[in-house]
N, C-alpha and C positions, 0 to 999 in steps of 0.2 A: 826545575827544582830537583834535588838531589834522592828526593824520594821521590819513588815510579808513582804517580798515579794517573796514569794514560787510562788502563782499562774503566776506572770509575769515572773520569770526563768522557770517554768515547761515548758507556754506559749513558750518561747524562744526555749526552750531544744528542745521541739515538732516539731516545723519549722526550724532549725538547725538539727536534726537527720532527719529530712524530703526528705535533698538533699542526693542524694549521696553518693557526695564528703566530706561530714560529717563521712563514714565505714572510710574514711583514716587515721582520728587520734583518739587518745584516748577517753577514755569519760571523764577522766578527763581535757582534752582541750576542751571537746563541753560543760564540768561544765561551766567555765571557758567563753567561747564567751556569754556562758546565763545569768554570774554576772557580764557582763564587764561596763555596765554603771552605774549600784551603786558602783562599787568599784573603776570607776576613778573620783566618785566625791566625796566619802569619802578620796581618795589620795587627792585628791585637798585640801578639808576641810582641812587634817591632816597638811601639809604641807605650806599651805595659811591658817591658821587659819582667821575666820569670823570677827575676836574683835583684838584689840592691847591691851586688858588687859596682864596685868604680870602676876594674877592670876589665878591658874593651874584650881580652881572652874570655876571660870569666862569664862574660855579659854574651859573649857569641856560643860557647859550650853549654851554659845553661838552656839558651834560646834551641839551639839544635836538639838538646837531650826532650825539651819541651815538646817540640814540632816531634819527634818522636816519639811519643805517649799519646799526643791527642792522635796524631794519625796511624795509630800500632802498628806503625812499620820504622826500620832501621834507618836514621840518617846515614845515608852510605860515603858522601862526601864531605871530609873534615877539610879544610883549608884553602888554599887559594884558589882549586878546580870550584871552590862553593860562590855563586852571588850574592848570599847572604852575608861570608865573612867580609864581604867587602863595604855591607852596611856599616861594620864596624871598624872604618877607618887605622885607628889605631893598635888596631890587633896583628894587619899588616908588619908593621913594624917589629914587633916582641914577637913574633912567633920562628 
């Protein structure tokens, strides 16, 4: 994701392998509990899009400007370096 947030999953990862009860499942389920709130407000984002524009641009710069405000940090990645713009298909094209 184009915005850093390693230290706050590392953070996560640390206090979740901390219990226990965290030897019982994978690490890639204790990955996974440490990204679960950027990645259910990117589902949100993706699915509840932020704008009612048609345009595939419009609908990815709104989404990015979004994902920047809930996580107040800067989307540092505009375009085709991002895996997001590639959600939106047709943005490829026009841009």
């Amino acid at each position: 994701m184009p915005i850093d947030l390693g230290k706050e999953w590392t953070d996560r990862l640390d206090r979740v392998e901390a219990q226990s009860v965290s030897k019982k499942v994978s690490a890639e389920v204790r990955s996974h509990l440490a990204e679960f709130p950027e990645i259910v407000v990117l589902t949100h984002l993706i699915l509840d899009p932020p704008t009612t524009a048609l345009n595939p641009k419009e609908l990815y710069l709104a989404t990015t400007a979004e994902l920047s405000r809930r996580f107040t940090r800067i989307y540092t990645t505009l375009g085709a370096q991002d895996p997001l713009y590639w959600r939106f298909p047709r943005t490829s094209r026009r841009s």
